[in-house]
C-alpha positions as CSV (number, residue, x, y, z in Angstrom):
1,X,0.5,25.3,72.4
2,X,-3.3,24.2,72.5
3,X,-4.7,23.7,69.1
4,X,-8.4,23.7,68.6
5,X,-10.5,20.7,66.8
6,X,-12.0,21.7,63.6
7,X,-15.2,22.4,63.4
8,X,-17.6,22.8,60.5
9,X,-19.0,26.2,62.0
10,X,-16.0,28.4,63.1
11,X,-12.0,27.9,62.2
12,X,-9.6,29.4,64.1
13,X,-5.9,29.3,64.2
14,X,-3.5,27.9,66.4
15,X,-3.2,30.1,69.8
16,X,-1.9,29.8,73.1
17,X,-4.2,30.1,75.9
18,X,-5.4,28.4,78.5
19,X,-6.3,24.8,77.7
20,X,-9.2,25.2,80.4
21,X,-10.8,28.3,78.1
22,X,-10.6,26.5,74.7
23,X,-12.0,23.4,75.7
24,X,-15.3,25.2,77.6
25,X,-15.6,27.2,74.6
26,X,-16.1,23.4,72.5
27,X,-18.4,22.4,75.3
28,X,-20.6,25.1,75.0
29,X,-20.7,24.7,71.1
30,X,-21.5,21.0,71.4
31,X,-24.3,21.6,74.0
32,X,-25.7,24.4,71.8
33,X,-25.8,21.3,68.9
34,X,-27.6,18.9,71.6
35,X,-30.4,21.9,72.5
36,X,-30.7,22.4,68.7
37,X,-32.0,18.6,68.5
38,X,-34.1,19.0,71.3
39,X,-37.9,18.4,70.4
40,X,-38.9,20.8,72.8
41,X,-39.0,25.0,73.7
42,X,-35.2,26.2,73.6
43,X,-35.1,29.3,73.1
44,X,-34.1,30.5,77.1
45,X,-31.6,27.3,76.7
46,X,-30.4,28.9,73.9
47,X,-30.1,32.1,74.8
48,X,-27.8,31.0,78.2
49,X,-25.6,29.4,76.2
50,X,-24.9,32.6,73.6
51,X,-24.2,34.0,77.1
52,X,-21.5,31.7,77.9
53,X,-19.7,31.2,74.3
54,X,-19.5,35.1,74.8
55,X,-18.0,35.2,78.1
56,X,-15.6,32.5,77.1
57,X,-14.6,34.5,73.5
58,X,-13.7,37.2,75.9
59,X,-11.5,35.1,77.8
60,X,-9.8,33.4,75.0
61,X,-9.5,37.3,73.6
62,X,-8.4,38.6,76.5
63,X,-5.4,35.8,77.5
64,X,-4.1,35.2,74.0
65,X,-0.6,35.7,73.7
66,X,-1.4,36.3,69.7
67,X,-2.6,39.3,67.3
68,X,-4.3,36.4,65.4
69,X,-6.1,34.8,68.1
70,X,-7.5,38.3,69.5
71,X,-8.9,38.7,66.1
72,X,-10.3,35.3,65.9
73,X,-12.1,36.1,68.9
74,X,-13.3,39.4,68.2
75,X,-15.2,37.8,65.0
76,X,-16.1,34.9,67.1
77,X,-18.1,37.5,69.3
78,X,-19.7,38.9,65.9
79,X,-20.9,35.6,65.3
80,X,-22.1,34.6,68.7
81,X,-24.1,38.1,68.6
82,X,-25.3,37.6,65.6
83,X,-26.6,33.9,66.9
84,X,-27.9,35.8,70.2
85,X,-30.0,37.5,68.2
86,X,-31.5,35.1,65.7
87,X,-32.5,32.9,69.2
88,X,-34.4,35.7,71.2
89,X,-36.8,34.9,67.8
90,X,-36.6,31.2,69.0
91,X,-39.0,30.5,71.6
Protein backbone atom coordinates (compact mmCIF):
# COMPACT_ATOMS: atom_id res chain seq x y z
CA UNK A 1 0.00 0.00 0.00
CA UNK A 2 1.49 3.40 -1.32
CA UNK A 3 0.99 6.23 1.07
CA UNK A 4 1.22 9.70 -0.18
CA UNK A 5 3.76 12.56 1.40
CA UNK A 6 1.89 15.22 3.07
CA UNK A 7 1.55 18.17 1.68
CA UNK A 8 0.48 21.58 2.82
CA UNK A 9 -2.06 22.06 -0.16
CA UNK A 10 -4.12 18.77 -0.51
CA UNK A 11 -4.33 15.65 2.15
CA UNK A 12 -5.43 12.52 1.13
CA UNK A 13 -5.71 9.19 2.65
CA UNK A 14 -3.91 6.14 2.37
CA UNK A 15 -4.90 4.30 -1.05
CA UNK A 16 -3.69 1.56 -3.14
CA UNK A 17 -2.84 2.42 -6.63
CA UNK A 18 -0.23 2.39 -8.70
CA UNK A 19 2.94 3.70 -7.14
CA UNK A 20 3.80 5.11 -10.85
CA UNK A 21 0.34 7.37 -10.73
CA UNK A 22 0.92 8.84 -7.17
CA UNK A 23 4.29 9.74 -7.54
CA UNK A 24 3.61 11.76 -11.15
CA UNK A 25 0.75 13.28 -9.51
CA UNK A 26 3.70 14.90 -6.71
CA UNK A 27 5.80 15.66 -9.66
CA UNK A 28 3.41 17.70 -11.30
CA UNK A 29 2.56 19.49 -7.96
CA UNK A 30 6.18 20.30 -7.31
CA UNK A 31 6.82 21.55 -10.91
CA UNK A 32 3.63 23.71 -10.64
CA UNK A 33 5.58 25.22 -7.27
CA UNK A 34 8.92 25.75 -9.43
CA UNK A 35 6.69 27.72 -12.43
CA UNK A 36 5.09 29.64 -9.59
CA UNK A 37 8.70 31.03 -8.66
CA UNK A 38 9.43 31.71 -12.04
CA UNK A 39 10.12 35.49 -12.77
CA UNK A 40 8.79 35.18 -16.00
CA UNK A 41 5.11 34.67 -18.24
CA UNK A 42 3.64 31.29 -16.96
CA UNK A 43 0.47 31.27 -17.58
CA UNK A 44 0.57 28.52 -20.76
CA UNK A 45 3.13 26.56 -18.30
CA UNK A 46 0.65 26.73 -16.01
CA UNK A 47 -2.18 25.85 -17.70
CA UNK A 48 -0.30 22.35 -19.20
CA UNK A 49 0.36 21.35 -15.97
CA UNK A 50 -3.55 21.75 -14.62
CA UNK A 51 -3.82 19.50 -17.61
CA UNK A 52 -1.72 16.89 -16.40
CA UNK A 53 -2.63 16.85 -12.39
CA UNK A 54 -6.20 16.27 -14.07
CA UNK A 55 -5.40 13.46 -16.17
CA UNK A 56 -3.41 11.88 -13.34
CA UNK A 57 -6.56 12.52 -10.69
CA UNK A 58 -8.39 10.53 -13.16
CA UNK A 59 -6.07 7.85 -13.05
CA UNK A 60 -5.60 7.60 -9.41
CA UNK A 61 -9.79 7.86 -9.45
CA UNK A 62 -10.18 5.40 -11.85
CA UNK A 63 -7.57 2.48 -10.44
CA UNK A 64 -8.31 2.95 -6.70
CA UNK A 65 -9.24 -0.06 -5.11
CA UNK A 66 -11.00 2.39 -2.34
CA UNK A 67 -14.45 4.34 -1.90
CA UNK A 68 -12.13 6.92 -0.05
CA UNK A 69 -9.61 7.33 -2.58
CA UNK A 70 -12.27 7.82 -5.55
CA UNK A 71 -13.61 10.54 -3.39
CA UNK A 72 -10.33 12.03 -2.73
CA UNK A 73 -9.87 12.30 -6.34
CA UNK A 74 -13.05 13.53 -7.40
CA UNK A 75 -12.40 16.69 -5.00
CA UNK A 76 -8.82 16.73 -6.13
CA UNK A 77 -10.39 17.37 -9.69
CA UNK A 78 -12.58 20.30 -8.11
CA UNK A 79 -9.57 21.75 -6.93
CA UNK A 80 -7.37 21.38 -10.01
CA UNK A 81 -10.49 23.02 -12.01
CA UNK A 82 -10.87 25.52 -9.82
CA UNK A 83 -6.83 26.24 -10.17
CA UNK A 84 -7.34 25.86 -14.14
CA UNK A 85 -9.40 28.56 -13.98
CA UNK A 86 -7.78 31.06 -11.74
CA UNK A 87 -4.42 30.48 -14.39
CA UNK A 88 -6.16 31.21 -17.82
CA UNK A 89 -6.30 34.83 -15.78
CA UNK A 90 -2.47 34.37 -15.38
CA UNK A 91 -0.65 35.37 -18.42
Amino acid sequence: MLRPQQHDYFSVPPFTVPKCSAHILISHLQETENVLARDEPVGRRLDFLMQELNREANTLGSKSAHPATSAAAVDLKVLIEQMREQVQNIE
